[in-house]
MIDOPA-45999 format. One record per residue (C-alpha): residue in three letters; z, y, x. Coordinates in steps of 0.25 Angstrom, whole numbers, plus 5000, padded with zeros to 4 digits. Layout:
// MIDOPA-45999
ALAZYX/...
//
This chain:
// MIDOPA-45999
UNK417349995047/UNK415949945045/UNK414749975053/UNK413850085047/UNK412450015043/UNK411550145047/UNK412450165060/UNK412150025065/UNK410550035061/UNK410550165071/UNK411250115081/UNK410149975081/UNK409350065081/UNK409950155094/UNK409950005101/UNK408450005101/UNK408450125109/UNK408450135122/UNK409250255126/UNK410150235115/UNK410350075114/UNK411550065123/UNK412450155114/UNK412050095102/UNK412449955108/UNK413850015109/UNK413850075096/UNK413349935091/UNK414449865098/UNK415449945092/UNK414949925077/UNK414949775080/UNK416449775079/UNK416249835064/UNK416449745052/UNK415249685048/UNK414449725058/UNK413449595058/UNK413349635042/UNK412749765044/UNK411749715056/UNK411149625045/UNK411149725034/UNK410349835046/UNK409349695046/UNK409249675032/UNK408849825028/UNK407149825028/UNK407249985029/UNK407949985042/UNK406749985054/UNK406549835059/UNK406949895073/UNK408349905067/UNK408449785058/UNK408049705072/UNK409149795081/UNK410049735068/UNK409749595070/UNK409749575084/UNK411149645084/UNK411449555075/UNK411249445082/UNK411649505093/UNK412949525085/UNK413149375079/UNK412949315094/UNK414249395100/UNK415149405088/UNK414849295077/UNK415849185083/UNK416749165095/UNK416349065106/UNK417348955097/UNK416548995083/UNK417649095077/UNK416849205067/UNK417049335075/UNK416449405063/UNK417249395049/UNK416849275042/UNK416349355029/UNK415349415039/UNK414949295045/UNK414849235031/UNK413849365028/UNK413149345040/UNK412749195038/UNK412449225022/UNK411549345025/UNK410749315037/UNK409749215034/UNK409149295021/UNK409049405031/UNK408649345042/UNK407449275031/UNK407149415025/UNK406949495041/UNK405749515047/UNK405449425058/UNK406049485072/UNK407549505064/UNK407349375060/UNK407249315074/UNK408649395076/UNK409349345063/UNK408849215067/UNK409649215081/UNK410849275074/UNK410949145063/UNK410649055077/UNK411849125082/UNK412749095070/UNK412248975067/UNK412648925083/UNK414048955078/UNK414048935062/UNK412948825061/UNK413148725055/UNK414548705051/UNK414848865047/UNK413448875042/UNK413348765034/UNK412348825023/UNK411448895033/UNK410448785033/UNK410548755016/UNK410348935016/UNK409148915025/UNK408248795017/UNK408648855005/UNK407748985009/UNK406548905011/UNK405348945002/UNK404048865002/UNK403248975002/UNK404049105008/UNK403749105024/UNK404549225026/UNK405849145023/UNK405449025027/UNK405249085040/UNK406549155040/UNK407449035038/UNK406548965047/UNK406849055057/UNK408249035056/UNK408348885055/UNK407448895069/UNK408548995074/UNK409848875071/UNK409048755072/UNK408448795087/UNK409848785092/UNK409848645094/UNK408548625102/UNK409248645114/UNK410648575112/UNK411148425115/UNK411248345104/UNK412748325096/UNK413248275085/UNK413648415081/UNK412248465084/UNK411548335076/UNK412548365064/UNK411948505063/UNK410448465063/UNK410848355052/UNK411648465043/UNK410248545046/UNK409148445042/UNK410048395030/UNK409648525023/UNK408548575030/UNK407548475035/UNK406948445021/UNK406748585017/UNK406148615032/UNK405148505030/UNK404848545015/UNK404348695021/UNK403648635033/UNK402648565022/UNK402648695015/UNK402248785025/UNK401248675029/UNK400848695012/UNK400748855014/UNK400148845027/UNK398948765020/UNK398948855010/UNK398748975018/UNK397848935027/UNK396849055024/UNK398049155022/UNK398349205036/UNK399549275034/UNK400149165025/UNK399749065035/UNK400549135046/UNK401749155039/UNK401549005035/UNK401448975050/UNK402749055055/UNK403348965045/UNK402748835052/UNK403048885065/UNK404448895061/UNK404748775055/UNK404048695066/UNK405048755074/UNK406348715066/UNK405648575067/UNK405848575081/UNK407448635079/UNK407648515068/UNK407048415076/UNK407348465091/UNK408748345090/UNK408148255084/UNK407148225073/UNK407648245058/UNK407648145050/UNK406848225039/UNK405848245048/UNK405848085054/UNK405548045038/UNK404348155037/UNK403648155052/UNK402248115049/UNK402148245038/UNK402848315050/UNK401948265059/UNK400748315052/UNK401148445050/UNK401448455063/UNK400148395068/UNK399348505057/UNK399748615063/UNK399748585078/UNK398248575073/UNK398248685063/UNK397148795065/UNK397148905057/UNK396249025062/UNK397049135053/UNK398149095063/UNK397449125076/UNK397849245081/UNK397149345091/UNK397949345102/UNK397849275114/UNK399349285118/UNK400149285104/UNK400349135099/UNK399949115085/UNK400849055074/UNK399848935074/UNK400048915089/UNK401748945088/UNK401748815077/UNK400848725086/UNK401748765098/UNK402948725090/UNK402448615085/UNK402048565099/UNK403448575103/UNK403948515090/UNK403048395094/UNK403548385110/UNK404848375103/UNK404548255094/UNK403748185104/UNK404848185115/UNK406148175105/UNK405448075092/UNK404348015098/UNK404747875092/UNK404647945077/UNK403648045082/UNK402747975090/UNK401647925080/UNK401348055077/UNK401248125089/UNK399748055094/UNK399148165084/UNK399948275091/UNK399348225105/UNK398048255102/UNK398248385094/UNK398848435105/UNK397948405116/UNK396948455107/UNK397548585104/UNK397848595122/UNK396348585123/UNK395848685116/UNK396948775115/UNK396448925120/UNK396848985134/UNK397649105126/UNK399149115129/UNK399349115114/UNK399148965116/UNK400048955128/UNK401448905120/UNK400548805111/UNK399948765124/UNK401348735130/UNK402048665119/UNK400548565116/UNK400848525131/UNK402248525130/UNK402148415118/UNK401048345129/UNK402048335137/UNK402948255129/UNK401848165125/UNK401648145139/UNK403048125142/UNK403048035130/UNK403047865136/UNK402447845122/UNK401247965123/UNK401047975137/UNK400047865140/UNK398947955132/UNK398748035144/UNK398847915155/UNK397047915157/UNK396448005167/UNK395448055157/UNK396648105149/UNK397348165160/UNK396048225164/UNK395848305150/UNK397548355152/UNK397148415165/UNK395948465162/UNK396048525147/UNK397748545145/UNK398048565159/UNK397448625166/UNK396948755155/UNK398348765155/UNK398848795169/UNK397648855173/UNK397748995175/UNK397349095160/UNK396949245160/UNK398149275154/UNK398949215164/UNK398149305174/UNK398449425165/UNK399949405165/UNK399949395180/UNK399349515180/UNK399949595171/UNK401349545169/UNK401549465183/UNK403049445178/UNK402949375165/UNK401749285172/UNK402949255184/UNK403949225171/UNK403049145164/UNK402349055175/UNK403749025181/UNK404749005170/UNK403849005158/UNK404049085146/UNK404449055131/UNK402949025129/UNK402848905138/UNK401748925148/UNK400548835148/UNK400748815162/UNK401848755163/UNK401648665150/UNK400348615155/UNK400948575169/UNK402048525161/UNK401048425154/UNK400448385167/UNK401648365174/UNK402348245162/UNK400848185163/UNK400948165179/UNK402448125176/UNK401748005169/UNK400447985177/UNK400748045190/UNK399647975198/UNK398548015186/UNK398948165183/UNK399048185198/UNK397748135200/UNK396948195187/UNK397748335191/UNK397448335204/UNK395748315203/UNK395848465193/UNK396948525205/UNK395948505216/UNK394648525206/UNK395348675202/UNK395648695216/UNK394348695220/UNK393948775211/UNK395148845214/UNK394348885226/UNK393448995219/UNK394449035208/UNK395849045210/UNK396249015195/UNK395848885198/UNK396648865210/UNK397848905203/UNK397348805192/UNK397348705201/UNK398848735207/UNK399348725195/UNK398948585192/UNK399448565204/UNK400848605201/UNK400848525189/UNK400448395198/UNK401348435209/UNK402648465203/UNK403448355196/UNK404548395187/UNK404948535184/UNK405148655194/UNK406448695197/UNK406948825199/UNK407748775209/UNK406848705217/UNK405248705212/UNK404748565211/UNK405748455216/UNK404648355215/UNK403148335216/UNK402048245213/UNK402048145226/UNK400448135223/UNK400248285228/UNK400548365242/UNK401248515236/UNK401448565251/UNK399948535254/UNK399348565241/UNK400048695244/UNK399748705259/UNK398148685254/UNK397848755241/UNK398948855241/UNK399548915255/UNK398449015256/UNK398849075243/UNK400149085249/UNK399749155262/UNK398349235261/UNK398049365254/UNK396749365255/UNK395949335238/UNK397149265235/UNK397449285219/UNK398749315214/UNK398849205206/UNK398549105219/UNK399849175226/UNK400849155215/UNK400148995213/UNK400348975229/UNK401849045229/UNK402148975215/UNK401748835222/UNK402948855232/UNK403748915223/UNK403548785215/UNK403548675226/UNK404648755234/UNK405348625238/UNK404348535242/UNK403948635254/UNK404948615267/UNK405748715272/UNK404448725284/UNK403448735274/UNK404148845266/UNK404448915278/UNK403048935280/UNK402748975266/UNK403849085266/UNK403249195272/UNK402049175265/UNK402849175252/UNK403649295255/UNK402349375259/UNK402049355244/UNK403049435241/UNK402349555246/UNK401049535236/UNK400749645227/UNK400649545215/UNK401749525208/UNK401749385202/UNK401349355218/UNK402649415224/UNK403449375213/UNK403149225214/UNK403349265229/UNK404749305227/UNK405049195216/UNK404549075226/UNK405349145238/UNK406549145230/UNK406548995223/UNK406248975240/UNK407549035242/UNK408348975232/UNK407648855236/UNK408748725242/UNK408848595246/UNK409548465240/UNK410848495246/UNK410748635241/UNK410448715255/UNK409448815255/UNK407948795257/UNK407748925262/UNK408949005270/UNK409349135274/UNK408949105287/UNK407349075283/UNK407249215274/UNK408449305283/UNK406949365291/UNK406249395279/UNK407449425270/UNK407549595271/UNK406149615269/UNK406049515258/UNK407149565249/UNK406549705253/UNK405049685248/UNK405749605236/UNK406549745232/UNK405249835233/UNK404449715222/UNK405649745213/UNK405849885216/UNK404349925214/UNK404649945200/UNK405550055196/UNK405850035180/UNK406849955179/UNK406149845169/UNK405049835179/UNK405949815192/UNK406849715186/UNK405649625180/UNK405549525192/UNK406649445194/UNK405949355203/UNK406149465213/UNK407549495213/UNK407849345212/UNK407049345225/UNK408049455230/UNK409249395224/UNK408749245231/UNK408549325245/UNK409749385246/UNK410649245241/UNK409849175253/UNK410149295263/UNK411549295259/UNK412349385271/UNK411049385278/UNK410849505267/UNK411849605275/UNK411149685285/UNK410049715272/UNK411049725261/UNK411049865258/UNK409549875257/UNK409649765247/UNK410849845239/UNK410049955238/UNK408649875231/UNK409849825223/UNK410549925217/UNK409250025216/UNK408549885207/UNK410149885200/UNK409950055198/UNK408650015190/UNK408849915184/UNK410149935177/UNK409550035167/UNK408649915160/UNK409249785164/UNK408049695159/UNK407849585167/UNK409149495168/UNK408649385177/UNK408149525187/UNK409449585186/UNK410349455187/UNK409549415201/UNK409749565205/UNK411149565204/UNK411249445212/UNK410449495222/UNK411749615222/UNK412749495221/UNK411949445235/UNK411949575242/UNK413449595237/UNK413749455240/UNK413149445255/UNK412949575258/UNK414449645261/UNK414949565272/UNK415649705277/UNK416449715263/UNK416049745249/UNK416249905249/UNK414949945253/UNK414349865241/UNK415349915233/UNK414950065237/UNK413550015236/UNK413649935221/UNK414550025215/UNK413650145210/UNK412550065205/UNK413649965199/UNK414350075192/UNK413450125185/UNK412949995179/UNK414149985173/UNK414150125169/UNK412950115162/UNK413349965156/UNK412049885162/UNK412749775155/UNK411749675160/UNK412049725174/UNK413549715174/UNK414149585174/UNK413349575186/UNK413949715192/UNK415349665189/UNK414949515197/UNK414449605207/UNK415549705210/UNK416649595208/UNK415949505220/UNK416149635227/UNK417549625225/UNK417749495227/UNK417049495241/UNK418249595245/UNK419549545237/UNK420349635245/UNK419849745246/UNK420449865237/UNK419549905225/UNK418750035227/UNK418950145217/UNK417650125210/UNK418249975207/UNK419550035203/UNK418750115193/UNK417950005186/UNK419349945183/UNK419749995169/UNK418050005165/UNK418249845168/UNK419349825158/UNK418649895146/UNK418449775135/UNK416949835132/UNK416449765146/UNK417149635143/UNK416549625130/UNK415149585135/UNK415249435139/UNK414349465150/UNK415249535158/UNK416349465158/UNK416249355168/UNK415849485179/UNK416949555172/UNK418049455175/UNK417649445188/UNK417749595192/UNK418849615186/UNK419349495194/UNK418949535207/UNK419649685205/UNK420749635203/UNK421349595215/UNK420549725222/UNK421449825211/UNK422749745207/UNK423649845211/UNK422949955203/UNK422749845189/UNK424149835191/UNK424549985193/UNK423450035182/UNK424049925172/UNK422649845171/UNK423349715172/UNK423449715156/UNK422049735154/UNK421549655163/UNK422349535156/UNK421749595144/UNK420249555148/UNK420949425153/UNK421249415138/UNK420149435133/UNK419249325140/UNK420349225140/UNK419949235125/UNK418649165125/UNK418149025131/UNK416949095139/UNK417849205146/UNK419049135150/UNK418649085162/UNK418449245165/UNK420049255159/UNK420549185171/UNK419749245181/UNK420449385178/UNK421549315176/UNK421749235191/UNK421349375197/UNK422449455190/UNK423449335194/UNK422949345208/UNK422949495211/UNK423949545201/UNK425449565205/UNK426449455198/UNK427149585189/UNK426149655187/UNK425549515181/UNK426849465175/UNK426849545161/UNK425749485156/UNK425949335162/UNK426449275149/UNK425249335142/UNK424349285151/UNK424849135150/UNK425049155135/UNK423449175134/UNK423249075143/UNK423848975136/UNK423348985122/UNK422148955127/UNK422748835133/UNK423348805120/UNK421648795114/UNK420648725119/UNK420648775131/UNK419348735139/UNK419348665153/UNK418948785163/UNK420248855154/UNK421148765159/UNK420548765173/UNK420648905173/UNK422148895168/UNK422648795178/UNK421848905190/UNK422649005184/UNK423948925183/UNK423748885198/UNK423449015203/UNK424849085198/UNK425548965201/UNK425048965215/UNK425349125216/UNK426649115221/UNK426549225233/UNK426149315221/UNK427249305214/UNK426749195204/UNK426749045205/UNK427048935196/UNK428548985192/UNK427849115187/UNK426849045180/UNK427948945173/UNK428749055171/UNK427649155163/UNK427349015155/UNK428849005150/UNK428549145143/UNK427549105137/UNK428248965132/UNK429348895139/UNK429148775146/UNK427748795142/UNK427248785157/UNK427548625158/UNK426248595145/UNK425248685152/UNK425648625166/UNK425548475162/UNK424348485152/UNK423548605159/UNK423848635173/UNK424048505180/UNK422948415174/UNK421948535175/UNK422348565190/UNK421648445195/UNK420448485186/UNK420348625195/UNK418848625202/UNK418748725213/UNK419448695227/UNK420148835226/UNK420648805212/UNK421148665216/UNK421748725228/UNK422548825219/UNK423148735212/UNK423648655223/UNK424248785230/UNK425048795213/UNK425448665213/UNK425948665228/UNK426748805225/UNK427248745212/UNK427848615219/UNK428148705230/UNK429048835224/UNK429048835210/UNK430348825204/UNK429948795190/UNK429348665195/UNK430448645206/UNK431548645194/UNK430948635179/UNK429648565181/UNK430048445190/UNK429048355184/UNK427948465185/UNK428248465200/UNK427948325201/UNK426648355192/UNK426148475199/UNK426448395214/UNK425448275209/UNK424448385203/UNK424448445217/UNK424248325224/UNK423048285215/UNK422348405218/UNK422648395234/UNK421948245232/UNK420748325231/UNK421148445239/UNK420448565237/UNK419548605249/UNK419448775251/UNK418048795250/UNK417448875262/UNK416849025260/UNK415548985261/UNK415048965248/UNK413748895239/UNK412648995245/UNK411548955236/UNK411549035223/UNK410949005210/UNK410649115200/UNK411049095187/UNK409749085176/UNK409849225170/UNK408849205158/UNK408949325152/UNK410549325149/UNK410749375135/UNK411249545135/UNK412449565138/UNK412949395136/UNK412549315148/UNK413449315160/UNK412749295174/UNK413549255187/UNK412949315198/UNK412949195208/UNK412749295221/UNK414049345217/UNK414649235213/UNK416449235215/UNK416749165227/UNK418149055223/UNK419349115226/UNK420349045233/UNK421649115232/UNK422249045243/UNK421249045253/UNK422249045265/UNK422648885261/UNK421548815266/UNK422148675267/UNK422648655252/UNK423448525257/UNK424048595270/UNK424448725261/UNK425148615251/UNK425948545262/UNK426348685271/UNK426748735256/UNK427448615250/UNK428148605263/UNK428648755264/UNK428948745249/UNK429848615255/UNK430548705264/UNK430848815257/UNK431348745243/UNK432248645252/UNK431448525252/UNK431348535238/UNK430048505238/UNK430048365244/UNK431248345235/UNK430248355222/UNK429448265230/UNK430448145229/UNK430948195217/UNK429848225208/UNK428548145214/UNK428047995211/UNK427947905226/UNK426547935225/UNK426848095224/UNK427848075236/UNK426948015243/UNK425648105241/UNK426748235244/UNK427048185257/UNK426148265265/UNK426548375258/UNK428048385260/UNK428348365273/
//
């Protein structure tokens, strides 16, 4: 039954509510399962008497819709194809005829069809779209613009291919001569409408957007449509890097205009052409130079200039990087005017920047950090400098350096200067970029950091007394920036003054404190040890992890407390260094923890906060129970609970990580009632539908397992657990999880209770085999293979395996051992996998009757695959493990989609046999016994079946 129009208009609506949007999300997953569901999101977008708040709920679930259900990971329509037919006749007109912030939607959704359908499914997209185009009507223009931007900007990023290279020729083949005809007349109507302002801004949205699909046409190579007509091309470009207009200029002093947006972009289109075409290119670009620097020189201090002012540099730069253009700056007199009228204005510090350090200290950390999505002038500045000193080291050095002592002077009277001054200095100082890891890795040999540091700088660090804000953050962010080219003496004397920062009442100040002391920490060497250990922070640990709570905590709503990563990464970065030293605290940090978790979970909205907090409880869970896990569990389970309870879906994949390290750390042990109880909630198909959770899932359900077998077994689970085994052996991206569930059910669940649906299991596995399986598959197969084969003790073992394969198809077993198992065995990684499948081969050789009697061949087979792998015996890895954890990069991970590991609770590799320590004494001792016990059958096969060299290499296995 079709979804009701008006019913699915409310419940839009209901999802922009606060108090009723969770309902109305369920409501709307359950109409998604309704015929022509996508159908009846357009036609809620199309209708103009609807309110635009709806019509734009519409279009984003629509998109929203099209990402998860258009196609299957191998491009199979999971929609009918007379849908998907509507779909792609309908969307363009709509999308044309939509106000502008549904049109950004739409556009995504075409870019997410047209990554499955484009172009060999959507063959007549490109003729739909140039057949739209009017020489007059912007409104249209724009919208099929818009589009093309949305498919054509997929390929900035990607390597070139011959698929991808057929794709742009079957594009420019219809489109490039149409495009170029409406950039000349939109040059046409925007002359024309010079005096008519709002005709001329229309005129330039147009301008700005094709400029921008010049970039996507030409960002693999140069068309050859535009090669034939590059001086005309040139021209234009050259007219409006230069084009004023004062009916464009607008009155705000932080908004960019549509006059500064197209010189922007066309600044990037010429950075483009002058690093990738410069042989075509390169006669025209001398104009470009000059208008350029012109334009840097008298451009205004206002931050609506700020991403023009970027991208003017940026295309600077590639002239400067350019062996052809560089030498136009290689005079002192040249480099003189770069320092002192594009360098230097744009480093120095503006009153705006002071402003958003007052007033929004975060974004000001964000932005002089990592930069934002409007390039800082900052950074392109140093940039510029930096691939000028590349060039003429001795010379920039030199010009540099007379302005860094000239401002440091007058840094003397007026701080701004000073922090002028230090940032010239950076620019000089630091060659090449600075890492996350590791700040700079090289300087400029022409200056002393330590002692620029030591004279200009330390005081900042260490007194009080008239020091600015500003000055602080400067001296902390220049050893959070040459962290290793200080020694481990001098950093141990910058330490406790860094840390005393930490105590400042300025936020910007004891956040940069906390960011420095933990890129300190995270700090290590070329061998990969430590900078900084547990032994140099163990004195100063409790108390700092303590006043680092109270700096999160000193905010209640849970917005506010979860805006400054920078501290709970600092937490997260404490705790990873401390390691065990954590356990005579560890319930004063459980209780920051869980009372930060209690807050936060009613607004998760800040991922990277909440990804470092859960690692800072992965730490406590994974260093802080040395006397057993059921104190944690007592402690974790309420707060825990009721995450689940109140679906905090951003929260629980790292709950389920969380309580299945718990686990894991006491395999033994029986499971508590309030595990038992989360049993049958884990098996409902709801939870596993969101791709997030699966990973954290699997692995809970994996390490219940062999805590609860007898109960599964008893409460007939076994089924449904094999059920969800199903289910994610049916896609490519959750097989790997298939198998996990899979090994844990072989190794905890008894042989009858197992049996039943043995034959099943193998048929599933098998078709896949039968495809095209991909590599980790067959790994995974072979583990499996190994792991029931070596079982034997459990009532298993390779007879039982052969035995459930002859169900399937008789004499089957001999094709998936020859081609699969034993040219794959040898391609197994991991010492415990290897070592696995030494112990199946030996057992095999050793008691299995099928290979005694019907495979004599595959004796011989499996003995020289065995004897391979003991070439390169696997060593048993030792319990200490890698104790230097990366994060993962948790840029803002798309609702409900992304995945994250948390490293701190990362699973440790099982061994299943960890008694055999010696995999080459276990094989003898068992070969040997096996002799015995069969009648020297054994060493018969040995003469019988074996070649002298296979004799030869057995020898000092069967005594």
């Amino acid at each position: 039954m079709a979804s009701d129009l008006g019913q699915i208009a409310q419940l839009l609506d209901a999802t922009l509510d606060p108090i009723k949007h969770k309902k109305a999300e369920a409501a709307l997953k359950l109409e998604e399962k309704k015929p022509q569901f996508s159908l009846q999101l357009l036609k809620i977008v199309a209708t103009e008497s609807l309110e635009p708040k709806i019509r734009l709920s519409g279009a984003l679930c629509f998109k929203n819709f099209i990402r998860h259900n258009y196609v299957d990971e191998d491009r199979n329509y999971k929609l009918p194809v007379d849908e998907v037919n509507t779909i792609k006749r309908e969307l363009i007109g709509l999308m044309i005829a939509c106000p502008a912030t549904i049109q950004t939607q739409l556009g995504e959704a075409i870019s997410i069809i047209a990554d499955s359908d484009f172009w060999d499914r959507w063959d007549t997209l490109v003729a739909d779209l140039v057949s739209r185009f009017t020489p007059s009507d912007f409104k249209v223009n724009n919208g099929v613009l818009e589009v093309a931007h949305s498919i054509f900007a997929r390929w900035r990023p990607l390597y070139r291919s011959d698929g991808l290279y057929t794709e742009i020729n079957h594009v420019l083949e219809t489109f490039a001569l149409p495009y170029l005809n409406l950039l000349s007349a939109t040059d046409h109507q925007i002359t024309a409408h010079a005096n008519d302002k709002e005709a001329l801004k229309n005129y330039f949205d147009t301008l700005s957007l094709l400029i921008k699909v010049f970039y996507d046409l030409s960002c693999q190579d140069m068309p050859p449509q535009f090669e034939s007509n590059l001086e005309h091309i040139s021209t234009l470009l050259h007219k409006y890097l230069t084009y004023e207009n004062p009916l464009l200029e607008t009155d705000d002093d932080s908004e960019a205009g549509i006059i500064q947006i197209v010189k922007a972009d066309i600044c990037e289109v010429l950075q483009l052409y002058v690093t990738k075409f410069d042989d075509d290119f390169g006669r025209y670009t001398q104009v470009f130079i000059g208008s350029a620097w012109n334009l840097l020189s008298a451009i205004g201090q206002e931050t609506k200039y700020d991403n023009l002012v970027s991208k003017a540099l940026h295309f600077l730069t590639a002239i400067a990087a350019s062996p052809t253009h560089s030498a136009a700056f290689n005079s002192e007199n040249v480099l003189n005017q770069v320092v002192e009228k594009v360098i230097i204005p744009n480093v120095a510090l503006r009153e705006t920047d002071i402003e958003l350090f007052e007033d929004e200290p975060i974004e000001f950390i964000r932005r002089d950090l990592e930069g934002s999505d409007t390039d800082s002038r900052r950074r392109a500045a140093t940039d510029f400098l930096k691939q000028l000193q590349g060039n003429f080291e001795e010379l920039v050095t030199s010009v540099a350096g007379r302005y860094v002592n000239l401002y440091l002077e007058q840094g003397k009277t007026d701080w701004k200067h000073k922090d002028t001054a230090i940032s010239l200095f950076f620019a000089v100082a630091a060659k090449g970029a600075v890492t996350a890891a590791h700040g700079v890795r090289t300087v400029n040999t022409q200056v002393n950091v330590v002692e620029f540091f030591q004279q200009h700088i330390a005081n900042d660090l260490i007194s009080d007394a008239g020091i600015e804000p500003i000055s602080k953050v400067d001296a902390i962010k220049y050893l959070y920036t040459f962290r290793s080219q200080l020694t481990k003496e001098q950093w141990q004397a910058a330490f406790q003054p860094l840390v005393q920062n930490l105590g400042s009442s300025n936020y910007v100040v004891y956040t940069y404190a906390a960011i420095c002391v933990e890129r300190l920490l995270f700090l290590t060497d070329d061998s990969g040890a430590r900078f900084f250990t547990r032994v140099d922070i163990e004195p100063v640990a409790k108390d700092l992890l303590d006043h680092l709570f109270k700096l999160v905590e000193k905010e209640n709503s849970p917005a506010k407390l979860q805006e400054n990563e920078f501290l709970m990464r600092c937490i997260m970065r404490v705790l990873i260094v401390m390691n065990t030293g954590i356990l005579g605290f560890a319930d004063m940090i459980l209780d920051h923890l869980v009372a930060i978790t209690n807050v936060i979970k009613t607004n998760p909205s800040n991922p990277r906060f909440y990804y470092y907090h859960f690692e800072a409880l992965g730490a406590v869970v994974t260093y802080g129970s040395s006397g057993g896990t059921a104190k944690l569990e007592a402690r974790l389970w309420e707060p825990f609970n009721q995450i689940i309870a109140e679906e905090a879906n951003e929260f629980i994949p790292y709950i389920f990580q969380i309580l299945a390290k718990l686990l894991e750390l006491d395999p033994s042990g029986a499971l508590s009632s309030q595990f038992q109880a989360l049993v049958p909630p884990l098996m409902m198909p709801t939870l596993w539908e969101t791709r997030g959770n699966v990973p954290a899932l699997t692995r809970l359900l994996s390490a219940i397992i062999p805590r609860a077998s007898s109960s599964i077994v008893a409460e007939n689970q076994v089924q449904p657990i094999l059920g969800i085994f199903q289910t994610l052996l049916r896609s490519k991206k959750t097989e790997q999880n298939a198998f996990d569930l899979l090994e844990s059910i072989v190794l905890s669940i008894p042989r009858n209770a197992l049996e039943p649906y043995f034959k099943e299991i193998l048929s599933l596995l098998f078709t896949k085999l039968q495809g095209s399986p991909s590599e980790s598959f067959k790994l995974r197969f072979v583990r499996f293979y190994h792991l029931v084969s070596a079982r034997v003790d459990a009532g298993l073992g390779t007879d039982f395996f052969v035995s459930q394969v002859d169900l399937v198809q008789n004499n089957l077993f001999v094709q998936i051992y020859l081609s699969i198992v034993l040219p794959t065995s040898d391609l197994l990684n991991r010492p415990v996998d290897r070592k696995l499948a030494v112990i199946s081969f030996a057992k095999s050789m050793g008691d299995s009757a099928a290979f005694a009697q019907r495979y004599q061949k595959g004796w011989r087979f499996t003995c020289e695959a065995m004897l391979k792998l003991l070439l390169n015996a696997p060593k048993v890895a030792s319990g200490a493990g890698d104790d230097v954890i990366n994060e993962a990069d948790v840029d803002d991970i798309g609702f409900g989609l992304g995945f994250t590991a948390l490293n701190t609770c990362k699973k440790s590799v099982q061994d299943i046999y960890p008694e055999i320590q010696d995999v080459k004494v276990w094989v003898r001792q068992y070969l040997t016994d096996a002799n015995t016990r069969h009648n020297g059958a054994i060493a018969k096969y040995i003469i019988e079946r074996l070649s002298d060299e296979g004799k030869a290499a057995m020898t000092i296995y069967v005594g």
